[in-house]
N, C-alpha and C positions, 0 to 999 in steps of 0.2 A: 839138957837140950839147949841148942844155943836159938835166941831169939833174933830176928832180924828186924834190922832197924829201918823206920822207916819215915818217909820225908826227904827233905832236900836241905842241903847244907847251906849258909849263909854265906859262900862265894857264890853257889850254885844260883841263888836269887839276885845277887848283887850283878851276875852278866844279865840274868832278865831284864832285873831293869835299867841298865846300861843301855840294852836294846830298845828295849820301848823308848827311854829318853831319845836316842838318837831316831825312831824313826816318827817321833812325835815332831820331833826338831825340822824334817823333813817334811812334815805331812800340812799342818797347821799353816807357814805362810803361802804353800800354796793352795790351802783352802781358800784363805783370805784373798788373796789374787782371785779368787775364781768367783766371790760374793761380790767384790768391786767391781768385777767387768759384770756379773749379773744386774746390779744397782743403778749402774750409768743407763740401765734403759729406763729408769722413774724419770731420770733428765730429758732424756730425747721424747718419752709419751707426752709431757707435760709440755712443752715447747709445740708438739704438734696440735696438741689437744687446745693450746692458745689459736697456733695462728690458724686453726678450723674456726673457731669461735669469732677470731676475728674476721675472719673473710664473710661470717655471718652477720656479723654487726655493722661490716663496709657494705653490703647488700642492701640494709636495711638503710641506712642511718649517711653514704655515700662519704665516709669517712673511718680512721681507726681511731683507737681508742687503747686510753693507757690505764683505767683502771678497771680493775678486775673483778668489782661488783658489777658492774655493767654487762661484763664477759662471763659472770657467774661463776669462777674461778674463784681461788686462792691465790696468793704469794707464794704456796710450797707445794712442791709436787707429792702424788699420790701418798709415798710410803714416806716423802719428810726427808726423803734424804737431801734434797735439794730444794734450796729459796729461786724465785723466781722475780725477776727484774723486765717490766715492760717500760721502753721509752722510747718514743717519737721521733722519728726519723726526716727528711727531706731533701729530695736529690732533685733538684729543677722544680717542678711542674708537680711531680709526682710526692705527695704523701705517705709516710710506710709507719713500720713500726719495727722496733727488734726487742727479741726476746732472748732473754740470759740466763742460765740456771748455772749455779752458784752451789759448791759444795755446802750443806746447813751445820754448822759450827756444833751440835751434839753429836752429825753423824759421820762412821766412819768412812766416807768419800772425802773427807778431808787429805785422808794419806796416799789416794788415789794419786800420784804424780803425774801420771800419764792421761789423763781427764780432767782437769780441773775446773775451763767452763766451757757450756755448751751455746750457742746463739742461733738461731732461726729468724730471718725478717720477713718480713711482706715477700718478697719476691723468691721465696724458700730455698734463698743463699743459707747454708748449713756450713755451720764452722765450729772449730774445737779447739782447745791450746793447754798447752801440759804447763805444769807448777813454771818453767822458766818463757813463759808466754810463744813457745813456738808449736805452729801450726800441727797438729794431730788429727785433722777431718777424717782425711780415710778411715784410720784404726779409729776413729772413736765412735762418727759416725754409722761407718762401714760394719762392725761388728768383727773387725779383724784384732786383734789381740793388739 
């Protein structure tokens, strides 16, 4: 009686995972794309979540303010992925303030190129600029890719 064999050949496995390699190769950076355009909203919450806080403290106090125990805040936004920069602004007359978030040196929005910082001031001018400092508001701010 003849037996049959059974199993798969060791070419048979080596296209398997030929495939997976190649559709891993495909899959993973644009995960990663798709976490860093998630991630950039800790920058934009955090900047808003400031100059709310500020406009409560100019209410109060008829002035802004650049430190952040004051404001009850942090330096880093919610999830850490970005440091946050407040300093004092003056155009005539009028006193402001601008707020900067900064990719945080452990997290990976560092390799974001196309978001690098985000800025909000008193007068919620919003602006953004990619690793070679040129203008990205729309897409960064806007939530357009």
């Amino acid at each position: 009686m003849k037996t049959k064999m059974r199993g798969f050949s060791l070419l048979e496995l080596m296209v398997v995972v030929g495939i997976m390699v190649l559709l891993a190769s495909i899959a993973i950076p644009g995960y990663q794309r798709y976490v860093q355009r998630a991630n950039r909203s800790d920058a934009t919450n955090a900047l808003l979540r400031i100059a709310s806080s500020e406009e409560k403290f100019f209410l109060q106090n008829n002035t802004y303010t650049t430190n952040f125990a004051q404001l009850g805040l942090n330096n880093v936004s919610e999830n850490g992925h970005y440091n946050i920069a407040l300093a004092a602004n003056a155009a005539g007359l009028v006193v402001g303030f601008t707020a900067t978030a900064a990719p945080a040196a452990t997290s990976g929005q560092l390799n974001d190129a196309t978001c690098q910082s985000f800025t909000l001031d008193q007068a919620q001018t919003r602006t953004a600029l990619d690793g070679g400092a040129v203008d990205q508001t729309a897409r960064c701010w806007g939530g357009k890719n």
